[in-house]
Backbone as a chain_set.jsonl record, in Angstrom:
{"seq": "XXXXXXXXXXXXXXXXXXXXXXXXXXXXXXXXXXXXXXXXXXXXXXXXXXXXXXXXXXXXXXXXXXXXXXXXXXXXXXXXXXXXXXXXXXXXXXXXXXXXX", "coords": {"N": [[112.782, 91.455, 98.192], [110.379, 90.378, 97.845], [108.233, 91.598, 99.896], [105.99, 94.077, 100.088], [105.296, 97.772, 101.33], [103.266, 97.064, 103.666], [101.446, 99.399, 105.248], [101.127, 101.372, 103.915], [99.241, 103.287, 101.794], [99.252, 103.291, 99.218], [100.988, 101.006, 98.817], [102.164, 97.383, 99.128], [101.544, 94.358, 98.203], [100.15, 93.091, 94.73], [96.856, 91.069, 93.703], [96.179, 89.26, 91.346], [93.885, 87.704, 89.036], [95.217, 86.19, 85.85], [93.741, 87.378, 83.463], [92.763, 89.736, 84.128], [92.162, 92.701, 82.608], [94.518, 95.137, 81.065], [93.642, 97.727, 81.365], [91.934, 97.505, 83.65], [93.443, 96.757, 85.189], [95.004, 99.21, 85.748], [93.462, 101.029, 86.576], [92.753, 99.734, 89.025], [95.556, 100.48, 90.177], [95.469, 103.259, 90.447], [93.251, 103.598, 92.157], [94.73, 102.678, 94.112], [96.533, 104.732, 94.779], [98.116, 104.771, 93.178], [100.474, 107.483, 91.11], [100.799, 108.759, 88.06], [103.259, 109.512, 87.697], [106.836, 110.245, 86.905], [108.6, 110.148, 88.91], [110.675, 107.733, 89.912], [112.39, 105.14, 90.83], [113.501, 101.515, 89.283], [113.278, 98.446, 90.458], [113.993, 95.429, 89.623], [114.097, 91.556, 89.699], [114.591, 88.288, 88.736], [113.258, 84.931, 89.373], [114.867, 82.324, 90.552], [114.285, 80.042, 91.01], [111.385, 79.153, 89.962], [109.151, 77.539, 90.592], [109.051, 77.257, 93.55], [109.923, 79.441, 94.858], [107.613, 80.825, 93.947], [107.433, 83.42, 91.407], [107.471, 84.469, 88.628], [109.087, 86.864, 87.674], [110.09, 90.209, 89.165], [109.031, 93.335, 90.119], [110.091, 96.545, 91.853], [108.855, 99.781, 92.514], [110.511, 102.556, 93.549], [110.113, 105.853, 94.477], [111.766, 108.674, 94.09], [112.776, 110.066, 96.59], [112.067, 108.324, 98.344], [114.02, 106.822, 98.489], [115.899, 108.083, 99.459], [114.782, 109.23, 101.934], [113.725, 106.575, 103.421], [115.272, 104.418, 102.586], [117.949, 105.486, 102.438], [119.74, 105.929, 100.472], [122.179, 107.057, 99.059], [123.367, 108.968, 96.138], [125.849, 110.006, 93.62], [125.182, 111.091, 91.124], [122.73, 112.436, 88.673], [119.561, 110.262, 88.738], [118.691, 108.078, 86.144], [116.53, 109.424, 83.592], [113.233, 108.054, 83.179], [110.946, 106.682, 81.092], [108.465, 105.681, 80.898], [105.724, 106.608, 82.704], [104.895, 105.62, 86.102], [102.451, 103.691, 86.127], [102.49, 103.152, 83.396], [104.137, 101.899, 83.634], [104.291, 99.511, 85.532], [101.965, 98.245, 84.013], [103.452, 97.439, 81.303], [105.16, 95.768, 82.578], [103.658, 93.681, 83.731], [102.289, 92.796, 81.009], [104.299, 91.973, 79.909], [105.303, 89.73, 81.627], [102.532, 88.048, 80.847], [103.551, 87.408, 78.428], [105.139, 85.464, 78.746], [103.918, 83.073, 79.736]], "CA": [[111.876, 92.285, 97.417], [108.803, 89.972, 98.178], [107.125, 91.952, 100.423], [106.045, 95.802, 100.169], [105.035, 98.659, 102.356], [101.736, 97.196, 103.737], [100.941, 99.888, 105.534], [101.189, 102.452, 102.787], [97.887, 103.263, 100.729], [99.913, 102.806, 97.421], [102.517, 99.975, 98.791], [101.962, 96.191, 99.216], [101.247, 93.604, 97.004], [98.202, 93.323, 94.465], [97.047, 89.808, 93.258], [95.212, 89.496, 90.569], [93.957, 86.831, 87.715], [95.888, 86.207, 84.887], [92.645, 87.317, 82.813], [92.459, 91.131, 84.3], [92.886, 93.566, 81.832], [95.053, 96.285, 81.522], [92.863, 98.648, 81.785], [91.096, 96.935, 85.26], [94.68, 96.956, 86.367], [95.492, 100.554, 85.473], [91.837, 101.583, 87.227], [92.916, 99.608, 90.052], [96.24, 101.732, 90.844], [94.989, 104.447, 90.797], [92.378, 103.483, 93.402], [95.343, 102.468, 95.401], [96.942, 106.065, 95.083], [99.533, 105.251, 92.074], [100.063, 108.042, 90.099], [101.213, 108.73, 86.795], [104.344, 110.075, 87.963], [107.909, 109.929, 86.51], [109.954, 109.945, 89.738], [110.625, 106.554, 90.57], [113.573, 103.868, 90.224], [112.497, 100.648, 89.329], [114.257, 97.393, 90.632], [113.682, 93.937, 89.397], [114.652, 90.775, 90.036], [114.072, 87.233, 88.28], [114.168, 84.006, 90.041], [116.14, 81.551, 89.942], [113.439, 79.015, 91.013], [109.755, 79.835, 90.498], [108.288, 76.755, 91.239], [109.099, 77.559, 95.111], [109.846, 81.198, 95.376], [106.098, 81.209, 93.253], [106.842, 83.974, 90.695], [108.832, 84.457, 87.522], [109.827, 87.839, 87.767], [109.042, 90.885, 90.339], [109.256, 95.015, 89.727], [109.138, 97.207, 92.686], [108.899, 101.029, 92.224], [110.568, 103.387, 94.414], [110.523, 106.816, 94.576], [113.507, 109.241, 94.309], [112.243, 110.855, 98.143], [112.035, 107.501, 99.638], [115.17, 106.303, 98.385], [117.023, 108.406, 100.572], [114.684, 109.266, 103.443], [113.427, 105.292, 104.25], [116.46, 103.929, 102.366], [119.08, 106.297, 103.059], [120.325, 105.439, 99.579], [122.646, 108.68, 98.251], [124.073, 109.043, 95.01], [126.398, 111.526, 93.181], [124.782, 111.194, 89.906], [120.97, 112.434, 88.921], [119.171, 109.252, 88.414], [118.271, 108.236, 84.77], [115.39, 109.436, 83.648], [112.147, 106.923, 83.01], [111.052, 106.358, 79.753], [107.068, 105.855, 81.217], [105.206, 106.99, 83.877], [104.762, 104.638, 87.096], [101.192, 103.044, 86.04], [102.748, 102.448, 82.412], [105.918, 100.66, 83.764], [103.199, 98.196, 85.732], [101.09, 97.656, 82.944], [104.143, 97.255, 81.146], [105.61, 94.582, 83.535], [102.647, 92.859, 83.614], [102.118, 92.82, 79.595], [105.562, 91.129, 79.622], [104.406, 88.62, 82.2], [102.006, 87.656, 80.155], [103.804, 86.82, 77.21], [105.988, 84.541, 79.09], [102.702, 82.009, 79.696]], "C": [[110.458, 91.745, 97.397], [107.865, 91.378, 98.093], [107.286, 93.42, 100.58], [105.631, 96.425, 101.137], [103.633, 98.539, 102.784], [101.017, 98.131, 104.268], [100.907, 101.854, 104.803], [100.279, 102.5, 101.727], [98.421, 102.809, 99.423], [101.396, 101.698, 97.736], [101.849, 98.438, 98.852], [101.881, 95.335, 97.917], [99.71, 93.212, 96.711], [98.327, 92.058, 93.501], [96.075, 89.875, 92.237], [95.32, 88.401, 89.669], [94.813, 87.25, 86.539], [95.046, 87.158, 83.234], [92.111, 88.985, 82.666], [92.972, 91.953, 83.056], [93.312, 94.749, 82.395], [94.604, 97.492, 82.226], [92.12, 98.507, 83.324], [92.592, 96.849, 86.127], [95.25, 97.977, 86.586], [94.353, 101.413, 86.666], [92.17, 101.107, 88.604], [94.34, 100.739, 91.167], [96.19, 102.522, 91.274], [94.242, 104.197, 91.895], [93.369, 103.318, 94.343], [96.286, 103.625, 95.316], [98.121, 106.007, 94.31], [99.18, 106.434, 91.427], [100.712, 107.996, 88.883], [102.974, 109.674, 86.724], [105.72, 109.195, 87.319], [109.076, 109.875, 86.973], [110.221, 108.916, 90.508], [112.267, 105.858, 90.023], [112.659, 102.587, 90.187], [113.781, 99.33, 89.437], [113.984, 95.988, 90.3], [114.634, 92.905, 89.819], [113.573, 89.227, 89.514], [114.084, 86.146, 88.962], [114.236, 82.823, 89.579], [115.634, 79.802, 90.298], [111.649, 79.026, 91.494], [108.995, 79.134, 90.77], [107.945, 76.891, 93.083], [108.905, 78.604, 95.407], [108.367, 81.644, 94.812], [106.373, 82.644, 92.713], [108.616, 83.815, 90.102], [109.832, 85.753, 87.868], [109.21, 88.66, 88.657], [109.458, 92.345, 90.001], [109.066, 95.82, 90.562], [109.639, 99.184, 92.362], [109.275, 101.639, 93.422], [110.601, 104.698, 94.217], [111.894, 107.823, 94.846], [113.616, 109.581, 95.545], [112.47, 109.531, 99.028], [113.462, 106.573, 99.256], [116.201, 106.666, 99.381], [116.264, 108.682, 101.759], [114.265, 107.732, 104.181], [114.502, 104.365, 103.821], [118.245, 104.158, 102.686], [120.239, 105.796, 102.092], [121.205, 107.17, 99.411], [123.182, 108.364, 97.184], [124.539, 110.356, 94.238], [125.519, 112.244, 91.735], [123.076, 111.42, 89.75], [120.659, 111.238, 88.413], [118.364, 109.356, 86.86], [116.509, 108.424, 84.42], [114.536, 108.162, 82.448], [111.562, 107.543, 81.888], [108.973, 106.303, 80.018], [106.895, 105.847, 82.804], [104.88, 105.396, 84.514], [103.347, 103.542, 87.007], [101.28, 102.544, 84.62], [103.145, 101.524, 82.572], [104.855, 99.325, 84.268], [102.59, 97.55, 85.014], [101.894, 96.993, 81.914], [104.495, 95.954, 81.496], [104.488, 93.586, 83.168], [102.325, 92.282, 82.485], [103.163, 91.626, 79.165], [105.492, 90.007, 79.973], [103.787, 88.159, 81.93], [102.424, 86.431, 79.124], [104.53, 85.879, 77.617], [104.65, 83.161, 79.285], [102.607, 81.085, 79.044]], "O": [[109.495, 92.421, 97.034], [107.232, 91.97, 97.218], [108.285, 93.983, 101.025], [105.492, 95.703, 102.124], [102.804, 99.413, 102.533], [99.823, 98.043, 103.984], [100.718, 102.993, 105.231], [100.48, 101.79, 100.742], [97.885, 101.955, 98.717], [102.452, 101.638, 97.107], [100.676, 98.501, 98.486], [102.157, 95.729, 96.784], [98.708, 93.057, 97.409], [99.28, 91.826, 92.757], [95.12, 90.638, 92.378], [96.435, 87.979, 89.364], [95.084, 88.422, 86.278], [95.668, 87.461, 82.216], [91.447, 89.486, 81.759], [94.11, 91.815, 82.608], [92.984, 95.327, 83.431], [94.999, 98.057, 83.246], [91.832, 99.503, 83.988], [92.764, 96.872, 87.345], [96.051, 98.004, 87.52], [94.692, 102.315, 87.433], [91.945, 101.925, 89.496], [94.234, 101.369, 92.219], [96.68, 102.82, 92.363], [94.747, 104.752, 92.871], [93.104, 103.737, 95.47], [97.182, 103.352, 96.115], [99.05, 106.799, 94.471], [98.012, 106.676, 91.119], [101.288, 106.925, 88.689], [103.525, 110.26, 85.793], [105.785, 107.97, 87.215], [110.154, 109.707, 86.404], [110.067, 109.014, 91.726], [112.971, 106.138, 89.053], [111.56, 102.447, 90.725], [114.818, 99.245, 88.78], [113.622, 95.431, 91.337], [115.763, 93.174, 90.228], [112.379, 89.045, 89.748], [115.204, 86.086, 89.468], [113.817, 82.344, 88.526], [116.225, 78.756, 90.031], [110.997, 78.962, 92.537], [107.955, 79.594, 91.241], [106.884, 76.67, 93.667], [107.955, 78.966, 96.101], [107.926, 82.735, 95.172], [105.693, 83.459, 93.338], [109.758, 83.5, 90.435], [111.008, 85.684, 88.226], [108.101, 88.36, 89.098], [110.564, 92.349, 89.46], [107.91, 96.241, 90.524], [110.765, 99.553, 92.027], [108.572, 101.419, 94.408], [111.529, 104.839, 93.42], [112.794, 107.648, 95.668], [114.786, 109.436, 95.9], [112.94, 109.569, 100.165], [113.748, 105.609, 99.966], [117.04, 105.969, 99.951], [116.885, 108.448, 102.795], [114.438, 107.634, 105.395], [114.752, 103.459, 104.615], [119.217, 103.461, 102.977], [121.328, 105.377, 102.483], [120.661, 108.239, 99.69], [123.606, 107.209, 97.207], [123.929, 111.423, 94.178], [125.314, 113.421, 91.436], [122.256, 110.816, 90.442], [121.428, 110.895, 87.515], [117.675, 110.296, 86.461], [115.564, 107.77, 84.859], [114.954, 107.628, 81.42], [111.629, 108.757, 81.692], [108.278, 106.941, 79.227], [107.545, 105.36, 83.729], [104.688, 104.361, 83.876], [103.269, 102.632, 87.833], [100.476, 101.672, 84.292], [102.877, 100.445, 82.045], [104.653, 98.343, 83.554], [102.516, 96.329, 85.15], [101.369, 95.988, 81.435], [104.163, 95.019, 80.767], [104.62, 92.759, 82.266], [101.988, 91.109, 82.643], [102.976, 90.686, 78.393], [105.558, 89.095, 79.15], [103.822, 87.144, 82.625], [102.039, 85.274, 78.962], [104.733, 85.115, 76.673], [104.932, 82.185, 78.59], [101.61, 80.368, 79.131]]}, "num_chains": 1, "name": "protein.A"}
């Protein structure tokens, strides 16, 4: 789960000071073509040694569309619906990340 879709206007990974605010990180999404959309899954994963692997925790957003056409995931069941839009859940994540400091 590192590494994202670099060649996807809204995929890859975005680095940023500890110091950015929400709002400068919300402003940035959008510039990279997140939207405020509510059709996503969201997968995490903690690890299990962050001095090496270099991060505590990681969140990547997929879409319900690319689940099955670049994943070729299927499922019988409709997927649960999200609680905040895709530029909350980040800000979110991140907020949480924080508090761990």
């Amino acid at each position: 789960m590192l590494n994202g879709p670099l060649t996807e206007p809204s995929g890859g990974t975005l680095y940023f000071d500890g110091d950015a605010s929400l709002q400068t990180l919300q402003e940035t999404l959008r510039l990279m073509g997140v939207y405020e959309t509510m059709d996503y899954v969201a997968f995490g994963n903690s690890s299990s040694d962050p001095i090496s692997e270099r991060y505590l925790d990681q969140m990547r957003l997929v879409s319900h569309s690319a689940l099955a056409s670049i994943f070729g995931a299927t499922t019988s069941e409709p997927p649960p619906q999200q609680r905040l839009h895709a530029l909350a859940a980040v800000c979110a994540f991140a907020a949480a990340q924080r508090s761990k400091e």
